[in-house]
ZATOR-94599 format. One record per residue: residue number from 1; x, y, z of N, C-alpha, C in turn. Coordinates in steps of 0.1 Angstrom, whole numbers, padded with zeros to 4 digits. Last residue first. Layout:
// ZATOR-94599
<node NUM,<X,Y,Z>,<X,Y,Z>,<X,Y,Z>>
...
// end
This chain:
// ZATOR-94599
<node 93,<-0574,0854,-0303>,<-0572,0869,-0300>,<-0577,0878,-0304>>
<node 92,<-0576,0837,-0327>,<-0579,0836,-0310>,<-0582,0846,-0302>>
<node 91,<-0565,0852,-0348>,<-0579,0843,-0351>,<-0586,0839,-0332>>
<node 90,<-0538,0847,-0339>,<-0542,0860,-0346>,<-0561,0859,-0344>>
<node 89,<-0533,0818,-0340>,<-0532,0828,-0326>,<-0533,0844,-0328>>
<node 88,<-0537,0812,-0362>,<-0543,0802,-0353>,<-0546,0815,-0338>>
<node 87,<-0516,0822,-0377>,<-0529,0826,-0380>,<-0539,0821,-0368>>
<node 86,<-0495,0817,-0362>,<-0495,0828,-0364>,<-0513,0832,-0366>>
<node 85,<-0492,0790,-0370>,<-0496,0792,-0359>,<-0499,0805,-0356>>
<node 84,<-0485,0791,-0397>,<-0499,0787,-0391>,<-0503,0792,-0383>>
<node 83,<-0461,0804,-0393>,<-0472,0810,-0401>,<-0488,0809,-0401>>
<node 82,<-0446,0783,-0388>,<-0448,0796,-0379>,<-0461,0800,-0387>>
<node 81,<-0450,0761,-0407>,<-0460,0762,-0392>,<-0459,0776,-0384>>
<node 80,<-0437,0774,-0428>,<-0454,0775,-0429>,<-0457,0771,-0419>>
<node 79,<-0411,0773,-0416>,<-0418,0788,-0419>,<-0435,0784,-0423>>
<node 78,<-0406,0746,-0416>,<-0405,0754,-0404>,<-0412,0766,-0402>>
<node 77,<-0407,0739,-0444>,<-0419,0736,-0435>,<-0422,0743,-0419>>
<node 76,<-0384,0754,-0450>,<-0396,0758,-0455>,<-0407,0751,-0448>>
<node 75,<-0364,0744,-0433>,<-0371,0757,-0429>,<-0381,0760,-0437>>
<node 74,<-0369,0717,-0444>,<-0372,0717,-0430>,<-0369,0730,-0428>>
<node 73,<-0356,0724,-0469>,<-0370,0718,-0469>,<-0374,0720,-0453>>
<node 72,<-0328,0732,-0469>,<-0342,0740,-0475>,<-0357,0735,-0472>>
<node 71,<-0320,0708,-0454>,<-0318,0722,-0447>,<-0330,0730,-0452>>
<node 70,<-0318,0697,-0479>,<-0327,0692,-0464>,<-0329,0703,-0458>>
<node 69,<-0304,0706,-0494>,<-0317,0706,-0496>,<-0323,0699,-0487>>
<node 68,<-0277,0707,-0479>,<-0285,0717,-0483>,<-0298,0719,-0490>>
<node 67,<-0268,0679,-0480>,<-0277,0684,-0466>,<-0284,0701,-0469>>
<node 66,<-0273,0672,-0507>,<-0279,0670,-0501>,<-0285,0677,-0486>>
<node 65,<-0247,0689,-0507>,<-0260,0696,-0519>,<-0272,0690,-0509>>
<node 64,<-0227,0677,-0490>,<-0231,0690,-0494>,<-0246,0691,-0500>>
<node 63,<-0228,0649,-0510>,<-0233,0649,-0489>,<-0240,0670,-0494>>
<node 62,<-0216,0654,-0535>,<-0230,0649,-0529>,<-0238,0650,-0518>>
<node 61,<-0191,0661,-0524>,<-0202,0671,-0532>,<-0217,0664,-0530>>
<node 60,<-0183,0637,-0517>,<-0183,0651,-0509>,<-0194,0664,-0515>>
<node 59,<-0177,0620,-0541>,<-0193,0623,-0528>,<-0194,0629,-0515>>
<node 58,<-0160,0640,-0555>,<-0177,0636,-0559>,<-0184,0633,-0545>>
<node 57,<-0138,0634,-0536>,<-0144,0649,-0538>,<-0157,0652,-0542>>
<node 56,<-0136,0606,-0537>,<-0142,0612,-0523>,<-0145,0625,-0527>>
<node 55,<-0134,0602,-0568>,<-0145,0597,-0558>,<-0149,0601,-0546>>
<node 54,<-0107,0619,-0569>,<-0115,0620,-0574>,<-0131,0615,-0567>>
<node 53,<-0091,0603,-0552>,<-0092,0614,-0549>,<-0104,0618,-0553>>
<node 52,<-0107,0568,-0546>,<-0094,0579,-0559>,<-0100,0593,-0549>>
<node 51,<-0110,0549,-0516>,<-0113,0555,-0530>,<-0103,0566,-0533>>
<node 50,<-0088,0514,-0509>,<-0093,0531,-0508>,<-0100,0536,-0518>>
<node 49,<-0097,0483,-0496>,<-0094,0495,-0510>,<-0098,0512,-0511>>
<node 48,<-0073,0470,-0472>,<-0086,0483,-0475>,<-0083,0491,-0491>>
<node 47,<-0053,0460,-0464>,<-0065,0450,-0477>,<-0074,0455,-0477>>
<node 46,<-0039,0474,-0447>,<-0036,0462,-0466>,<-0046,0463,-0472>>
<node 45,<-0053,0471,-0430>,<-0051,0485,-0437>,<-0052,0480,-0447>>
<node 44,<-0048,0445,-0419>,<-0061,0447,-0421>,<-0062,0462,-0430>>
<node 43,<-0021,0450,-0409>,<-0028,0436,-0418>,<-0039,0442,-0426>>
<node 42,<-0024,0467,-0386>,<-0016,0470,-0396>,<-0019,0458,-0413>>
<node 41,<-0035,0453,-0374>,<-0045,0464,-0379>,<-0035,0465,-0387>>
<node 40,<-0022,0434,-0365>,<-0033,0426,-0372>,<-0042,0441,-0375>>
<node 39,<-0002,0449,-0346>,<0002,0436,-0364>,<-0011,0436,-0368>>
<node 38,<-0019,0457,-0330>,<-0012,0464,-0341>,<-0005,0459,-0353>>
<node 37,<-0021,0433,-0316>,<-0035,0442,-0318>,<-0029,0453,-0334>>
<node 36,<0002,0426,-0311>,<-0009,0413,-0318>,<-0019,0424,-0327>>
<node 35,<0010,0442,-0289>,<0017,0441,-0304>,<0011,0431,-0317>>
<node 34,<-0010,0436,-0266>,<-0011,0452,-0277>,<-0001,0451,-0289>>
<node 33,<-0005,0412,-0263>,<-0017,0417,-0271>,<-0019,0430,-0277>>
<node 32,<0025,0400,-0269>,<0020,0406,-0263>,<0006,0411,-0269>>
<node 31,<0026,0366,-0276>,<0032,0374,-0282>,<0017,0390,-0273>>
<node 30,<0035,0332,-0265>,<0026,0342,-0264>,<0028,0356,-0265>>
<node 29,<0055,0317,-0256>,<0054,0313,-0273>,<0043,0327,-0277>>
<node 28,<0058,0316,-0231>,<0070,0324,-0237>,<0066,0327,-0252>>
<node 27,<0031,0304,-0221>,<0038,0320,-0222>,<0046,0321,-0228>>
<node 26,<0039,0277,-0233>,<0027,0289,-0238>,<0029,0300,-0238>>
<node 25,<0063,0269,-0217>,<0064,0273,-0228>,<0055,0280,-0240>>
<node 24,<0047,0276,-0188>,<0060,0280,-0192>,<0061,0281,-0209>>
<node 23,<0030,0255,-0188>,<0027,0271,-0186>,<0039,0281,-0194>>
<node 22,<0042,0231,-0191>,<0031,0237,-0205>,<0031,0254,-0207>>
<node 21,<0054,0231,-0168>,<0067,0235,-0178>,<0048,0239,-0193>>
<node 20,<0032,0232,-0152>,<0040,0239,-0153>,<0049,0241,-0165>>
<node 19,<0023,0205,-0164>,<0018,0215,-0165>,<0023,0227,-0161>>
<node 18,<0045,0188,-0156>,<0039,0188,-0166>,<0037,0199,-0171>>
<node 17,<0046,0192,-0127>,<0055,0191,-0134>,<0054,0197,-0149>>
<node 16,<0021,0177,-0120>,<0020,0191,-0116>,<0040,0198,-0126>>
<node 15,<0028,0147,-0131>,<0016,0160,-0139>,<0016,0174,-0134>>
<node 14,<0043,0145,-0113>,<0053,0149,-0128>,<0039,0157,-0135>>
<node 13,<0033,0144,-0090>,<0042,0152,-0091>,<0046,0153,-0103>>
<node 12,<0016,0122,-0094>,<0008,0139,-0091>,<0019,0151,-0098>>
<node 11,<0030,0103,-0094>,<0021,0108,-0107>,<0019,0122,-0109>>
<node 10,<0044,0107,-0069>,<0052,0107,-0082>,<0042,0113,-0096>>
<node 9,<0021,0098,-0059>,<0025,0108,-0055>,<0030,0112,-0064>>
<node 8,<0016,0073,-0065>,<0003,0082,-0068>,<0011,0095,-0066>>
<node 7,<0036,0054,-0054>,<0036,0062,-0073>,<0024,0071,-0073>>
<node 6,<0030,0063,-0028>,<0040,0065,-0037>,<0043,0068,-0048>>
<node 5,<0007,0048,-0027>,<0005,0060,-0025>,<0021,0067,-0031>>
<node 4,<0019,0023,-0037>,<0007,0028,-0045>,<0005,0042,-0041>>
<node 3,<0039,0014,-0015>,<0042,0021,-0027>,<0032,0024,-0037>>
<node 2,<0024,0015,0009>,<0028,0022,0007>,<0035,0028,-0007>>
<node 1,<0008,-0012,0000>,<0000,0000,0000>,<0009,0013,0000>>
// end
């Protein structure tokens, strides 16, 4: 009986063994996450297709015009509710 708890010990002790030295060679093989983080943006740039100069100045122009006819439309509807209301509260009084 004593040598069954014996090798049981020895087992314990080379699996605790084991697993340490695992620890050991994971970490060392483990590359810091903020240098991981910046390799793999730096990766990922690569393989963005940019647009031409040309293309962003076109839909720069686009955005523009658009938000300027929004702009026109929402004080033109802005100025017929004053105007409503105008009448609404002329007509009360």
């Amino acid at each position: 009986m004593a040598k069954n708890k014996d090798a049981l010990k020895t087992k314990k002790d080379e699996k605790a063994a084991g697993d340490s030295a695992k620890k050991k060679k994971t970490g060392a093989k483990k590359p810091n996450r903020v240098v991981k983080y910046f390799k793999d943006l730096k990766s990922e740039f690569k393989k963005v297709v940019w647009p031409s100069k040309k293309t962003v100045f076109n839909n720069t122009g686009v955005v523009l015009v658009t938000m300027v006819i929004s702009g026109l439309f929402i004080w033109g509807i802005d100025s017929l509710f004053v105007k409503l209301l105008e009448l609404l509260i002329n007509q009360a009084g």
